[in-house]
LUMLO-418917 format. One record per residue: residue number from 1; residue in three letters; x, y, z of N, C-alpha, C in turn. Coordinates in pm, whole numbers, plus 50000, padded with zeros to 5 digits. Layout:
N
seq/type/nx/ny/nz/cax/cay/caz/cx/cy/cz
NUM/ala/X/Y/Z/X/Y/Z/X/Y/Z
...
This chain:
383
seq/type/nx/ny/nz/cax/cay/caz/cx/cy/cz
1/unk/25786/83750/59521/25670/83707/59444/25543/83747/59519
2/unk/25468/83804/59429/25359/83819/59522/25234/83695/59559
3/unk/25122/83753/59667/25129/83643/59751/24995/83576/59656
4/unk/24934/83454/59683/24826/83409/59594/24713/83360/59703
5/unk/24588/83401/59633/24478/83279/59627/24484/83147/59596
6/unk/24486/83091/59688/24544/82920/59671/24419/82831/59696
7/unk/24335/82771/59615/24202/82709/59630/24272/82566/59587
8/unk/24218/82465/59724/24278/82352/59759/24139/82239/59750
9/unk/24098/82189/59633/23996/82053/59621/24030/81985/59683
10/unk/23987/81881/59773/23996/81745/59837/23924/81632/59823
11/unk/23929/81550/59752/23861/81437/59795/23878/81309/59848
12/unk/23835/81203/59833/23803/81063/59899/23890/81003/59908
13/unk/24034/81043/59954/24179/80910/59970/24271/80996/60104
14/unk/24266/80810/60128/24416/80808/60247/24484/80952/60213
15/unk/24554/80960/60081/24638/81058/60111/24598/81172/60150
16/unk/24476/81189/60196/24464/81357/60269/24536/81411/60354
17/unk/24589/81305/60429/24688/81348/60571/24739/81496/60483
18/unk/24815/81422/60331/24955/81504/60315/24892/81646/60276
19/unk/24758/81674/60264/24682/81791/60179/24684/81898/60334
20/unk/24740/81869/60484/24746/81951/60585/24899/81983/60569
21/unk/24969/81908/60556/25119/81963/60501/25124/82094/60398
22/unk/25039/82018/60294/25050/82154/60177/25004/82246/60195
23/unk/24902/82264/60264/24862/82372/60294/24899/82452/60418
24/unk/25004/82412/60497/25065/82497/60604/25183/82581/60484
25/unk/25230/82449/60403/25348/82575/60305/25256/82703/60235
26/unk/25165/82699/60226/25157/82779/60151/25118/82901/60224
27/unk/25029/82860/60382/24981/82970/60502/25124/83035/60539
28/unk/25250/82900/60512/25408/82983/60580/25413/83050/60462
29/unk/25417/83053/60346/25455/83195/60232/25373/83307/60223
30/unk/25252/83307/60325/25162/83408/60330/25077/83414/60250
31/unk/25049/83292/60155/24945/83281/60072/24788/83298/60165
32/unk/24666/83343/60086/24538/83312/60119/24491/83157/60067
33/unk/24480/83091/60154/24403/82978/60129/24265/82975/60184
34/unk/24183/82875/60063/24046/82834/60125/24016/82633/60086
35/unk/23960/82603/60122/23922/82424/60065/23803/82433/60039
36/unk/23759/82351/59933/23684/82292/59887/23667/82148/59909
37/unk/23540/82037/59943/23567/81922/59972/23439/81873/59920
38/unk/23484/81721/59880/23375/81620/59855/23332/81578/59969
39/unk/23224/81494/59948/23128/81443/60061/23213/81325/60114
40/unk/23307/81224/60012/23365/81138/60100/23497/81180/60138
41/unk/23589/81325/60082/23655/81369/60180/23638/81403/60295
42/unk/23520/81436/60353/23479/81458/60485/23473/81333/60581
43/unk/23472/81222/60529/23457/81094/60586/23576/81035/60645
44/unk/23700/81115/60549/23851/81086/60604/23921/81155/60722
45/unk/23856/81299/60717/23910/81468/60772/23778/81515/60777
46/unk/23776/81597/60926/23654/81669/60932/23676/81825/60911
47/unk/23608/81888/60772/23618/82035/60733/23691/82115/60873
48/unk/23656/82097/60940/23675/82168/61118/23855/82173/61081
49/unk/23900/82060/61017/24093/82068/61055/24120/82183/60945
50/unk/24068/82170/60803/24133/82265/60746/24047/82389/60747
51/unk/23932/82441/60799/23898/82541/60822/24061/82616/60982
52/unk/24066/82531/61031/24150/82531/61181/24309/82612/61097
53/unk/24326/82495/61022/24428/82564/60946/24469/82683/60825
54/unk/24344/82713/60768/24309/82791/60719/24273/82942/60718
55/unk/24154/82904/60871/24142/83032/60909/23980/83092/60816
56/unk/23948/82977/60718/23895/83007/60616/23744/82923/60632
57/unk/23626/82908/60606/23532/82882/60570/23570/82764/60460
58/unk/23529/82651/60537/23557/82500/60377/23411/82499/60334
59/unk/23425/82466/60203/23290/82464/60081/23283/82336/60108
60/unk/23198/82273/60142/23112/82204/60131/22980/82172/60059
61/unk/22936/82044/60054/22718/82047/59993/22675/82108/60071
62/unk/22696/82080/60188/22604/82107/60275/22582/82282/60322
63/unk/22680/82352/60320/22664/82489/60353/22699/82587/60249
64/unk/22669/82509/60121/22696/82619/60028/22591/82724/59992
65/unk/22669/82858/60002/22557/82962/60021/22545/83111/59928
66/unk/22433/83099/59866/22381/83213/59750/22386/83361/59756
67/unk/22419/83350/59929/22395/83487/60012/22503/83564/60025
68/unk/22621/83465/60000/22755/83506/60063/22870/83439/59960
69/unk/22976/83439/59966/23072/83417/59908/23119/83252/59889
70/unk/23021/83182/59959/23065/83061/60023/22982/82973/59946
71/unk/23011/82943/59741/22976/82917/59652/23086/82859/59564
72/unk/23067/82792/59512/23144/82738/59381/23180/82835/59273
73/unk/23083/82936/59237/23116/83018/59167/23226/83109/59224
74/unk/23158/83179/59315/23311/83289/59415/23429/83240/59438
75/unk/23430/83076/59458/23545/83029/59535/23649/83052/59394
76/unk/23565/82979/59292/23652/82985/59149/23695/83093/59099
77/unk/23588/83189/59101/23671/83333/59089/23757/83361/59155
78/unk/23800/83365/59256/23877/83405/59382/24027/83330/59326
79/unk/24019/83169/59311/24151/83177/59330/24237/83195/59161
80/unk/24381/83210/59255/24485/83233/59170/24503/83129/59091
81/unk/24569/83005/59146/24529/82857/59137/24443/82814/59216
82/unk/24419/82623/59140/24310/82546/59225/24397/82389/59151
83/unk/24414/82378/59300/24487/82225/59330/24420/82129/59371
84/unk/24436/81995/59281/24288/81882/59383/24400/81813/59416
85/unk/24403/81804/59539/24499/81679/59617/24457/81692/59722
86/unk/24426/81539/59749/24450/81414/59655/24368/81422/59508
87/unk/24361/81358/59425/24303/81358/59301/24283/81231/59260
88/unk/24153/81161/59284/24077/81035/59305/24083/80964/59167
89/unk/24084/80899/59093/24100/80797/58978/23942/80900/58957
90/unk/23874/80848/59027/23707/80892/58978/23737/81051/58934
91/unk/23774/81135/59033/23802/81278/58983/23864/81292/58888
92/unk/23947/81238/58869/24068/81264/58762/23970/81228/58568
93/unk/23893/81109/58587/23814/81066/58464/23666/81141/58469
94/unk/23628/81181/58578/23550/81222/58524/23560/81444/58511
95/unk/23679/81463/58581/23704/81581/58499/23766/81614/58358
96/unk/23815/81495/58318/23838/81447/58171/23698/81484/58084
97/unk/23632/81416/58151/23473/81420/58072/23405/81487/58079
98/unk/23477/81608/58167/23337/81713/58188/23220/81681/58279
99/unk/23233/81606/58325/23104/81548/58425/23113/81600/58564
100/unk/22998/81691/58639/23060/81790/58751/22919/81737/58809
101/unk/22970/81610/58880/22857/81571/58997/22828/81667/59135
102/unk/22962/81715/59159/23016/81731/59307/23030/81861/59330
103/unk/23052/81959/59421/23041/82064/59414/23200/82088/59370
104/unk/23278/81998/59380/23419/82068/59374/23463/82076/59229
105/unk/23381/81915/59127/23413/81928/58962/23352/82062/58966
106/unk/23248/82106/58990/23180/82243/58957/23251/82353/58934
107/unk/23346/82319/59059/23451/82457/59101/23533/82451/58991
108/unk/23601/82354/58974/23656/82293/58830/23613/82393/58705
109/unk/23495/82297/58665/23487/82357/58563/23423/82545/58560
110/unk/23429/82573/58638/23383/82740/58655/23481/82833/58710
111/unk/23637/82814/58739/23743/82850/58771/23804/82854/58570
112/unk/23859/82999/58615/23970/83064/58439/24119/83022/58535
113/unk/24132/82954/58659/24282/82985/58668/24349/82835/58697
114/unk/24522/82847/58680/24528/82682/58610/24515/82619/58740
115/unk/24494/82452/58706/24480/82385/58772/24571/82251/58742
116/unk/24584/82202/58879/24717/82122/58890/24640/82016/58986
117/unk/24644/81918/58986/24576/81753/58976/24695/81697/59047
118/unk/24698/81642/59196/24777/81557/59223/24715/81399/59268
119/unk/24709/81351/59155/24646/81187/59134/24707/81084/59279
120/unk/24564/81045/59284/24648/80902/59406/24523/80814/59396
121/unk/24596/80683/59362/24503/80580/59351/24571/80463/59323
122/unk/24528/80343/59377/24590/80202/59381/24658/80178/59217
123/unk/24771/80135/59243/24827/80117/59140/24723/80060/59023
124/unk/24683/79982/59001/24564/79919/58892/24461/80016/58829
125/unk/24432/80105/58957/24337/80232/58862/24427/80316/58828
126/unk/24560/80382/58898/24627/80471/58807/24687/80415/58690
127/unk/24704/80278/58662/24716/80252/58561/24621/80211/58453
128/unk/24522/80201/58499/24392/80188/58407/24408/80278/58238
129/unk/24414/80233/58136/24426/80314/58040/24295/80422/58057
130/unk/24186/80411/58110/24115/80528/58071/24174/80672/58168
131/unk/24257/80611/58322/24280/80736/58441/24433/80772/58336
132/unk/24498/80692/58258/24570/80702/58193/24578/80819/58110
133/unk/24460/80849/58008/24417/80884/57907/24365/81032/57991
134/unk/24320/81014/58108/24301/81138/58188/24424/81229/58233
135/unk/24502/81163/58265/24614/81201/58350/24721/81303/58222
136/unk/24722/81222/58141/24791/81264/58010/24734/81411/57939
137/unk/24609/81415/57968/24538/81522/57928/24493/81626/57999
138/unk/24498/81630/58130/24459/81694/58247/24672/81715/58306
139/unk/24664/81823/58352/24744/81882/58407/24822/81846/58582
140/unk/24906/81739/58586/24915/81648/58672/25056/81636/58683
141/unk/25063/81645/58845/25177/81589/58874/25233/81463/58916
142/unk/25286/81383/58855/25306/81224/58864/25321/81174/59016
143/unk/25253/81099/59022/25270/81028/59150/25355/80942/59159
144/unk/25391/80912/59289/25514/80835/59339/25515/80680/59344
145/unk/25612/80620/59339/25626/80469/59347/25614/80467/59542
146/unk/25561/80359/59551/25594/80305/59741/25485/80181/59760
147/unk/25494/80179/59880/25402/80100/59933/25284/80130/59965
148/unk/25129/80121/59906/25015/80196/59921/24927/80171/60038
149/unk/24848/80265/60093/24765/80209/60176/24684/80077/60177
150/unk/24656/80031/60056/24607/79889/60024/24691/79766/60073
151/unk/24813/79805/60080/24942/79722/60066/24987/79679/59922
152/unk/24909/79709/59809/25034/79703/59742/25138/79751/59697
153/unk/25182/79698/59629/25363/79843/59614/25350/79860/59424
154/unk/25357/79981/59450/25370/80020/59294/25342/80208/59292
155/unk/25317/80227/59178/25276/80394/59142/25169/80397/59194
156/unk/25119/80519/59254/25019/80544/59281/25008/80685/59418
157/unk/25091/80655/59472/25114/80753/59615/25134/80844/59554
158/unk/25057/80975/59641/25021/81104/59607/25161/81153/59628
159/unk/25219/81258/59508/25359/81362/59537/25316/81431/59678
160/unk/25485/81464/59719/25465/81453/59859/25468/81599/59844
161/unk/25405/81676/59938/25349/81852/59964/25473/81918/59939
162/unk/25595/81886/59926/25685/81974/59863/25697/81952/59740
163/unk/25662/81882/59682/25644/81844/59531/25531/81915/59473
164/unk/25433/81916/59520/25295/82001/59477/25345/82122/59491
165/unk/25394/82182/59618/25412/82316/59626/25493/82421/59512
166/unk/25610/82351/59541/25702/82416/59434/25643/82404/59265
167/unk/25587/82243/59256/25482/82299/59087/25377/82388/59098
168/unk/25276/82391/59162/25166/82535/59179/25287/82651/59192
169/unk/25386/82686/59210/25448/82790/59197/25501/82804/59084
170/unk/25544/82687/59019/25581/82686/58910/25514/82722/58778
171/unk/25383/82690/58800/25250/82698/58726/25198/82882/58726
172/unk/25204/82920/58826/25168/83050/58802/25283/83146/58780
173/unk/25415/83113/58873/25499/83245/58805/25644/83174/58745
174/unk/25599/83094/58647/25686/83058/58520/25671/83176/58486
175/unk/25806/83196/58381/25905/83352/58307/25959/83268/58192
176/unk/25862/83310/58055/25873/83293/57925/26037/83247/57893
177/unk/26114/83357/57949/26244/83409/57920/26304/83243/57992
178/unk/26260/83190/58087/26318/83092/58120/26288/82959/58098
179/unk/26180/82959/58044/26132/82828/57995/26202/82737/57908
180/unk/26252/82639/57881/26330/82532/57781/26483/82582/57754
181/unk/26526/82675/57893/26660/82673/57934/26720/82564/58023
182/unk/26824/82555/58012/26922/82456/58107/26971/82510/58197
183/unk/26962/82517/58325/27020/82565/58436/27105/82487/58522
184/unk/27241/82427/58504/27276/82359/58592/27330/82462/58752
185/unk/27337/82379/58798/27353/82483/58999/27409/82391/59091
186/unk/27554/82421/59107/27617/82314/59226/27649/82403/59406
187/unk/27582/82313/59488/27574/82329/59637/27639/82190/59703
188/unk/27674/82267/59832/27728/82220/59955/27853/82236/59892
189/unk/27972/82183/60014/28100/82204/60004/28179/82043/59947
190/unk/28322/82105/59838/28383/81971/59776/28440/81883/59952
191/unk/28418/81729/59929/28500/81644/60044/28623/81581/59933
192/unk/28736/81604/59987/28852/81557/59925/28900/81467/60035
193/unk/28919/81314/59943/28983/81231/60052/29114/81249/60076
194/unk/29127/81183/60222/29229/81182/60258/29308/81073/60247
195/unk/29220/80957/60312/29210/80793/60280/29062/80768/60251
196/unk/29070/80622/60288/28888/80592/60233/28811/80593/60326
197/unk/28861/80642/60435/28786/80703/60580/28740/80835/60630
198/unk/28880/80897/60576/28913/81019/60645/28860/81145/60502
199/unk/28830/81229/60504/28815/81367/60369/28848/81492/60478
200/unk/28850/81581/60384/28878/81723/60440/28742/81773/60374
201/unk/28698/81840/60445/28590/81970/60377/28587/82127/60440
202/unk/28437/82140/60422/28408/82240/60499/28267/82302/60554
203/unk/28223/82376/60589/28067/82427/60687/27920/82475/60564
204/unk/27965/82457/60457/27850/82496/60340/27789/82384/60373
205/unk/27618/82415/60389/27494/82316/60394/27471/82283/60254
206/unk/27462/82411/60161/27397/82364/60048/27274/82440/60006
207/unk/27213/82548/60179/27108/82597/60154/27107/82683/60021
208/unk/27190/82741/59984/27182/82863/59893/27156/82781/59757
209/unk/27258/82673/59750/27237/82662/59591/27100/82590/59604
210/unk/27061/82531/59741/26917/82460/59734/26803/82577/59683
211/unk/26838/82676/59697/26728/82797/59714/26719/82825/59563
212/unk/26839/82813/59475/26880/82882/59396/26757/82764/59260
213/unk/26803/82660/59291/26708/82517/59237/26591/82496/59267
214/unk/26548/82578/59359/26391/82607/59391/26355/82735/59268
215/unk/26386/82833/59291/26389/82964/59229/26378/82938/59116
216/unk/26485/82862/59011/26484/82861/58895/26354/82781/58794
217/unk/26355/82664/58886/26252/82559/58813/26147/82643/58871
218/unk/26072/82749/58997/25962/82782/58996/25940/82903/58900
219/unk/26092/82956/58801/26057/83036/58697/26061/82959/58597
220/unk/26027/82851/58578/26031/82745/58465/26133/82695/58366
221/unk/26243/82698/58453/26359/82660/58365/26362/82525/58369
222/unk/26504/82421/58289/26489/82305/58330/26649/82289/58443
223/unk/26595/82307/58522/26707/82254/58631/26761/82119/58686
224/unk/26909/82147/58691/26968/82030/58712/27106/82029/58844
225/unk/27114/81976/58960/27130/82077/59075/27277/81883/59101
226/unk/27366/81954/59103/27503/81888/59128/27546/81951/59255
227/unk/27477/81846/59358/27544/81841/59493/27650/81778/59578
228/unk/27708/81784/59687/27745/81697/59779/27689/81652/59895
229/unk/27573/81756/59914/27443/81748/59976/27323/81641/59937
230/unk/27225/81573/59981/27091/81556/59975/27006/81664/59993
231/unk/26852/81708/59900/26794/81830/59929/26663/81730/59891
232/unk/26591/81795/59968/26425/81783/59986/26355/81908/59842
233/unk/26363/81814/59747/26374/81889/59584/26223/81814/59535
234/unk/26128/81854/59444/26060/81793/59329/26147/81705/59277
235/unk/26072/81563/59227/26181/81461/59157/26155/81538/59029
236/unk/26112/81642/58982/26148/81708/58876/26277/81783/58844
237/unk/26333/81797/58925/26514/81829/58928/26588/81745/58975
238/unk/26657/81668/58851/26750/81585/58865/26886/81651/58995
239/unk/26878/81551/59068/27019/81560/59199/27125/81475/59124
240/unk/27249/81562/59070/27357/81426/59059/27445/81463/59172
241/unk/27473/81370/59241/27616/81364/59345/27739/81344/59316
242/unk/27856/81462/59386/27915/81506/59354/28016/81523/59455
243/unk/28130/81493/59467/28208/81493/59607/28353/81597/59572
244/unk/28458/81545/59494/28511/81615/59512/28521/81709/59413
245/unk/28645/81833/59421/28579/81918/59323/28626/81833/59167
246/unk/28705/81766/59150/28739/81697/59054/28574/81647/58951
247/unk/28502/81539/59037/28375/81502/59038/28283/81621/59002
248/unk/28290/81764/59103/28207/81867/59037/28248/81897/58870
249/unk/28382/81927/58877/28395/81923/58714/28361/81822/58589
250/unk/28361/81728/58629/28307/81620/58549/28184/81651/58548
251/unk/28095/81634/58636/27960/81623/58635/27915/81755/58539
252/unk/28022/81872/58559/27928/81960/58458/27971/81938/58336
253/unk/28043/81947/58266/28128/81913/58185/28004/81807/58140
254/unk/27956/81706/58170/27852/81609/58121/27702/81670/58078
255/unk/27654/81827/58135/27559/81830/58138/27498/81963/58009
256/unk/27633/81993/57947/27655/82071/57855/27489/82206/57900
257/unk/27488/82248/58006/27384/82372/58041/27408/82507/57970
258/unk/27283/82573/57959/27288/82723/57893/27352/82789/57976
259/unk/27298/82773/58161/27376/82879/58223/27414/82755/58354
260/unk/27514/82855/58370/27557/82729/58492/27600/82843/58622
261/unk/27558/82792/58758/27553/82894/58871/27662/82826/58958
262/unk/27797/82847/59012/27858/82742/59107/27848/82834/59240
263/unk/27748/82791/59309/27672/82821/59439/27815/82722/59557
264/unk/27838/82597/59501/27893/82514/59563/28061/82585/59655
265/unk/28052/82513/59755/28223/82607/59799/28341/82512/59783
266/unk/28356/82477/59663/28530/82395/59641/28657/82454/59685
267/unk/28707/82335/59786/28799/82340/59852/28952/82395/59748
268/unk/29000/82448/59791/29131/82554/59735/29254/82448/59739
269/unk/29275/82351/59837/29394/82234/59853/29281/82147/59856
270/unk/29390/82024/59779/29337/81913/59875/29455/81850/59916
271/unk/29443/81729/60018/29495/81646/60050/29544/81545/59976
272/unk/29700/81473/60017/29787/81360/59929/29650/81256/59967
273/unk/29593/81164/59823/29537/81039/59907/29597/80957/59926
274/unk/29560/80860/59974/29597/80693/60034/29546/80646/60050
275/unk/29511/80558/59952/29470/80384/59939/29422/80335/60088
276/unk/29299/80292/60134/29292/80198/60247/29271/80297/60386
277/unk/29322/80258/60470/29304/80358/60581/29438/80360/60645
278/unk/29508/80483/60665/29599/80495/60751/29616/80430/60916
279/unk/29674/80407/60925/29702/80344/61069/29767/80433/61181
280/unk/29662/80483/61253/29699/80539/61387/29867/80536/61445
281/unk/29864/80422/61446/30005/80353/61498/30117/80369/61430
282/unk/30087/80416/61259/30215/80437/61201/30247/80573/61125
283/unk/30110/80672/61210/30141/80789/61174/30174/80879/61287
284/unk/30219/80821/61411/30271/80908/61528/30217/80964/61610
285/unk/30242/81097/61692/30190/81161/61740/30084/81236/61655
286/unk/30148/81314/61551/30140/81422/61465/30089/81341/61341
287/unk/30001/81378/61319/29938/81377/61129/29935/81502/61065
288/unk/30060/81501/61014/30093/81590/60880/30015/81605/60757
289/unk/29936/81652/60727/29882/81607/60596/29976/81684/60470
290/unk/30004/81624/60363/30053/81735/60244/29962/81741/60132
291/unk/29934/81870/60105/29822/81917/60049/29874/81946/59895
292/unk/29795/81968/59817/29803/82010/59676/29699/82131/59623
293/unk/29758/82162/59532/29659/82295/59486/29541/82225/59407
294/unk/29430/82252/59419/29289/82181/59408/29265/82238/59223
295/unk/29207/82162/59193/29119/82219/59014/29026/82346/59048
296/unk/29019/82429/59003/28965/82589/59042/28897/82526/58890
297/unk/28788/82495/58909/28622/82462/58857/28572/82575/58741
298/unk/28549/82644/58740/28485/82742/58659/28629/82798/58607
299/unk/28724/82865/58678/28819/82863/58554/28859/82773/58503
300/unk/28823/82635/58521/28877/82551/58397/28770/82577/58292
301/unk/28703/82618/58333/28576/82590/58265/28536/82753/58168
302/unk/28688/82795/58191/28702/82954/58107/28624/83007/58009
303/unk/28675/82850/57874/28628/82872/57751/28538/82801/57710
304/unk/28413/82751/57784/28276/82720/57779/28195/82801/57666
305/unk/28088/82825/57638/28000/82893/57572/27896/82925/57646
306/unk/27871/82815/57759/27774/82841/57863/27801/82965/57927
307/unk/27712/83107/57979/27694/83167/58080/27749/83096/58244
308/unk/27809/83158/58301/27881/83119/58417/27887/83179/58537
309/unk/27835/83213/58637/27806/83237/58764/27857/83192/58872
310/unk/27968/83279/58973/28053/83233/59026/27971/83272/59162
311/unk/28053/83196/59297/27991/83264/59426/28157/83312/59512
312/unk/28121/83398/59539/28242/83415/59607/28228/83453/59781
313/unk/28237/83386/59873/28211/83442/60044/28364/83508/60087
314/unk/28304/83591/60151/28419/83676/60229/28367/83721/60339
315/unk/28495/83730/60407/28474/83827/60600/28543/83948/60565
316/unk/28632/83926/60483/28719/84097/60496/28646/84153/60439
317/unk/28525/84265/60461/28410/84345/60418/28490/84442/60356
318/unk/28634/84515/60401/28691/84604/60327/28762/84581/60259
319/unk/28793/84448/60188/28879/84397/60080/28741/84301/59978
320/unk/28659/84300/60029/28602/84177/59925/28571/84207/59805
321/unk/28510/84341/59769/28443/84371/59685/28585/84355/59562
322/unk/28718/84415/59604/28768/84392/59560/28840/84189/59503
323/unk/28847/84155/59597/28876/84021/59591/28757/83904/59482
324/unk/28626/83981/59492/28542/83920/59418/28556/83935/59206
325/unk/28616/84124/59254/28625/84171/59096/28776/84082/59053
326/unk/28827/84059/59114/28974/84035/59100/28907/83888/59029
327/unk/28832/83831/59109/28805/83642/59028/28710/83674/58945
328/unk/28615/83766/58952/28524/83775/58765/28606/83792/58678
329/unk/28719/83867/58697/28837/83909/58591/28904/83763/58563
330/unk/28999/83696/58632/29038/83617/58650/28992/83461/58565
331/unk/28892/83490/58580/28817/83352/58548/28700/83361/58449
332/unk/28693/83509/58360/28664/83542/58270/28504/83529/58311
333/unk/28425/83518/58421/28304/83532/58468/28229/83560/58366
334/unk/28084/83606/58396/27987/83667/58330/27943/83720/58414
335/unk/27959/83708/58595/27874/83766/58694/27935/83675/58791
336/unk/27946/83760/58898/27991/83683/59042/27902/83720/59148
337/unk/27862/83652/59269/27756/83703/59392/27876/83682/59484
338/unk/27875/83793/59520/27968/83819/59686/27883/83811/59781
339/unk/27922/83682/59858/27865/83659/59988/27888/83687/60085
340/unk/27864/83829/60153/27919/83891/60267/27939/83782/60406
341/unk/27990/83758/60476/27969/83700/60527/27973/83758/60713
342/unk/27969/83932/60710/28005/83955/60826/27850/83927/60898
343/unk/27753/83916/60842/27600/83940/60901/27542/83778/60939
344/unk/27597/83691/60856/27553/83515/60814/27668/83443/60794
345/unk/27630/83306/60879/27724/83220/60869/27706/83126/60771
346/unk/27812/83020/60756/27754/82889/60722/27651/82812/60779
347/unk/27531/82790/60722/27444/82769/60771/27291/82847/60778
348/unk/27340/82969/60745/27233/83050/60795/27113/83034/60727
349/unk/26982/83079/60738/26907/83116/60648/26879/83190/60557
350/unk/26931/83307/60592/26978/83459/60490/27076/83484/60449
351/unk/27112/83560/60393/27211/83609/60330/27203/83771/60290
352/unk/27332/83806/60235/27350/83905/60179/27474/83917/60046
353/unk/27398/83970/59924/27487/83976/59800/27441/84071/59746
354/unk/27597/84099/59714/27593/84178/59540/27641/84100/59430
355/unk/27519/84137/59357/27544/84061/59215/27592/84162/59130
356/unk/27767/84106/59119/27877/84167/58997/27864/84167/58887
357/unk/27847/84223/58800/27960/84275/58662/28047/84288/58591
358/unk/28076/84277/58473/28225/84346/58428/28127/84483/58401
359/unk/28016/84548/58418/27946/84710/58434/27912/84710/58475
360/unk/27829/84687/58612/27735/84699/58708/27760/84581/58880
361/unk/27730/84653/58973/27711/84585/59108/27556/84612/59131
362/unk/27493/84511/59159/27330/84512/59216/27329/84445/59386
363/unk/27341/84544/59438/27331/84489/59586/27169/84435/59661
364/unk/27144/84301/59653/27059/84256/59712/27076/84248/59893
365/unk/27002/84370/59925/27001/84348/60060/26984/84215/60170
366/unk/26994/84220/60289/26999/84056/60410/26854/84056/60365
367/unk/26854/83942/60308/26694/83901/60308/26712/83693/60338
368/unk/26588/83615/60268/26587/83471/60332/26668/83440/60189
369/unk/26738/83319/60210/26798/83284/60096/26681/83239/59927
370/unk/26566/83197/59998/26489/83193/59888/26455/83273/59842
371/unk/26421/83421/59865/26408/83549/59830/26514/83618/59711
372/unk/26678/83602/59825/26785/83633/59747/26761/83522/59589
373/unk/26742/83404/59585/26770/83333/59491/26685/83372/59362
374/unk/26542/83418/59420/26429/83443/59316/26481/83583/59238
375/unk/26554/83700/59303/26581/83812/59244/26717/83761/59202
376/unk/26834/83711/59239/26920/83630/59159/26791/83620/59008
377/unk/26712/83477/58991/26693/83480/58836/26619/83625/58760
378/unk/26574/83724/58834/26595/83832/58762/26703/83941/58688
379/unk/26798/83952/58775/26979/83977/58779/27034/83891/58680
380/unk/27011/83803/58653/27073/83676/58595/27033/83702/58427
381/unk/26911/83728/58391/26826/83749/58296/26925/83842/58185
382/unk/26935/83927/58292/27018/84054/58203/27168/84032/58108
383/unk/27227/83894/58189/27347/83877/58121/27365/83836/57954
């Protein structure tokens, strides 16, 4: 994706801390950032931290200048997006109304590119029917339930900088083609018990299909991500948990998706269970386990209607390609990704795939798994 102008409003709340978070994600994707700030954001954070982090000149009243670029008008031209977070009850109603006291409503209203509002304010004003009536109409990402800087507990806490991030991405490079699709996507590896202590698994984190659930919802699909993992996700993609592969099949099977991706690595045996916990003492030296042949997931899942996307990892580099065509065939696929595995482990950050065919191999070179995942939903498109 290419890289953006990222123009970051700030004003007058506690939650600014989290507005130095968001804006390191976006300096780590190589975005250009600049800030814009109100007079009582400066009272919280002194311009000096996010100029520091930036690299950039912050707009301010005080040094805004006719001479140079360092204007409300330029700044608005300039960016790609323009994010206000925090986004003050007061900001939020009176950019409803058109009312541009401040230099940053200004920027507001004199910026053509979208804008995304992350609201924070004591529960009582975000619930106020008029910040209400704003919020609904203005382009906003819902804020969180917790405990507020005021002390009370309710809605109001600003979405946390991975939540903003991934929607401003979502906001500019949404793909028509993917919009008011169903994407379900299962990561990490099946745990099959053994007893109610003991499971068998295996070394999958989860990163890939995590990447894959980033990727999709930032091309605007509606994603729905069936793990055995926890992932640091937008509460805009439902997490259902998911343990063994039995459980993975159910769970999809419930979610009736357009396309479904199994990123996840289900175990091939599982283990006899047993009730309770085995006893040291009355299983010997030796623990034998006897295993069974496991539910193979997507071929049960043959005669679906849904689109189906298999993952397949391998080490034998001179058998896989084959071993991968052998299970698109097999399991009546639509597309399989062979996960080389001589370059990356479990675990890694990168990867390397070719995305299969029953007519075509597209070899996506070692790149970061979020990379691989974003050209995945281009590859994907075609089926």
């Amino acid at each position: 994706m290419k890289k953006l102008n990222v123009l970051i409003g700030v004003t007058g709340s506690i939650a600014i801390y989290k507005t130095c978070e968001l804006i390191r994600l976006f300096v780590k994707r190589g975005d250009n950032v600049r800030v814009v700030m109100t007079k009582a954001a400066s009272k919280f954070i002194s311009p000096l931290t996010f100029e520091t982090l930036t690299r950039q000149k912050v707009l301010i009243e005080e040094n805004e200048d006719w001479s140079s670029e360092l204007n409300h008008i330029d700044y608005a031209k300039w960016a790609d997006i323009f994010i206000i977070a925090p986004a003050t009850a007061n900001t939020l109603n009176k950019a409803f109304h058109g009312i541009a006291d401040n230099l940053l409503l200004q920027t507001y209203l004199a910026t053509t590119a979208p804008v995304l509002f992350a609201p924070s304010a004591n529960t009582n004003m975000y619930l106020h029917p008029t910040t209400q009536k704003a919020i609904k109409n203005l382009n906003c990402i819902e804020a969180n339930t917790g405990l507020l800087a005021c002390g009370d507990e309710g809605i109001g806490k600003m979405a946390e900088p991975n939540e903003i991030f991934l929607r401003a991405l979502r906001e500019v490079f949404k793909d028509e083609f993917w919009e008011n699709k169903k994407v379900v996507i299962t990561a990490g590896g099946s745990i099959e018990k053994i007893d109610d202590v003991r499971y068998v698994s295996n070394f999958s984190t989860g990163k890939m299909g995590e990447a894959l659930a980033k990727a999709f919802y930032i091309k605007g699909a509606n994603v729905v991500l069936i793990s055995s993992k926890e992932h640091d996700l937008s509460k805009e993609i439902p997490q259902i948990k998911a343990q063994s592969a039995q459980d993975f099949y159910e769970r999809i099977k419930e979610q009736n998706p357009d396309y479904l991706i199994m990123a996840a690595a289900i175990a091939d045996f599982k283990p006899k269970y047993t009730p309770g916990k085995l006893k040291k003492d009355k299983i010997g030296e030796k623990m034998v386990l006897e295993m069974e042949k496991n539910i193979d997931v997507l071929e049960s899942l043959k005669n679906e209607k849904f689109i189906r996307i298999g993952f397949k990892a391998e080490r034998d580099e001179k058998n896989a390609l084959k071993y991968a065509k052998n299970a698109l065939k097999k399991k009546n696929l639509d597309a399989i990704c062979l996960n080389l595995l001589t370059k990356n482990d479990f675990g890694s950050d990168e990867n390397e795939i070719i995305f299969i065919t029953k007519n075509q191999e597209i070899k996506i070179p070692q790149d970061t798994k979020e990379n691989i995942a974003l050209k995945l939903t281009d590859a994907i498109k075609s089926l």
